[in-house]
C-alpha positions in Angstrom: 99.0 17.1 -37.8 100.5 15.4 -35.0 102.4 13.0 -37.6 104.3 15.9 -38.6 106.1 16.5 -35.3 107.0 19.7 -34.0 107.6 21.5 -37.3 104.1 21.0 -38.8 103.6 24.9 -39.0 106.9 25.2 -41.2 105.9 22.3 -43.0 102.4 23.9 -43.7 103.5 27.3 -44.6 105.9 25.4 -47.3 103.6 23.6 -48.8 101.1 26.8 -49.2 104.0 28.6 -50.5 104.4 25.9 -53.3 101.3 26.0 -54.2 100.8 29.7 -54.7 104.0 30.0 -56.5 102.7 27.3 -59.2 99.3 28.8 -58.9 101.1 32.0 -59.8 103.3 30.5 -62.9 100.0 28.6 -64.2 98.1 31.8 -64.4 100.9 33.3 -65.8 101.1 30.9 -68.8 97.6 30.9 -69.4 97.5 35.1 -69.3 100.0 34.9 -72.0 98.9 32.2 -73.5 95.7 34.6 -74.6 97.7 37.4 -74.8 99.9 35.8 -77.6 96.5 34.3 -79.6 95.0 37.9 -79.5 98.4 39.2 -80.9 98.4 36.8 -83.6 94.8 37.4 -84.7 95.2 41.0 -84.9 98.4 40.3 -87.1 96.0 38.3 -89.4 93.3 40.3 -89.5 96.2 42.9 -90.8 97.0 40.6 -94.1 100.5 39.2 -92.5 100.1 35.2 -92.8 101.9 32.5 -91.2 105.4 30.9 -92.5 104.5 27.3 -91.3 101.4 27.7 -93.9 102.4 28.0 -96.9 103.4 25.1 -99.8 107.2 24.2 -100.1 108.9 25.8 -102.8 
């Protein structure tokens, strides 16, 4: 601590603020991320397919 000089607090609380802010984007992605699978299942399950799936004409 005492490497960081007088301005270890700020230093800290900049660090911690990184770090929950990527915590926060990460959960965000993966949230979605299931969110979007779930979407797509349901559309399945309804008889809509996917584009990339199908032959070449």
């Amino acid at each position: 601590m005492s490497n960081l000089g007088p301005h270890a607090g700020f230093i800290l609380a900049s660090y911690a603020a990184v770090v929950l802010v990527l915590g926060g984007l990460i959960a965000t992605v993966v949230l979605d991320h299931r969110a979007q699978k779930r979407a797509l299942a349901a559309l399945e399950q309804r008889g809509a397919g996917r584009r990339s799936g199908q032959a070449a004409p």
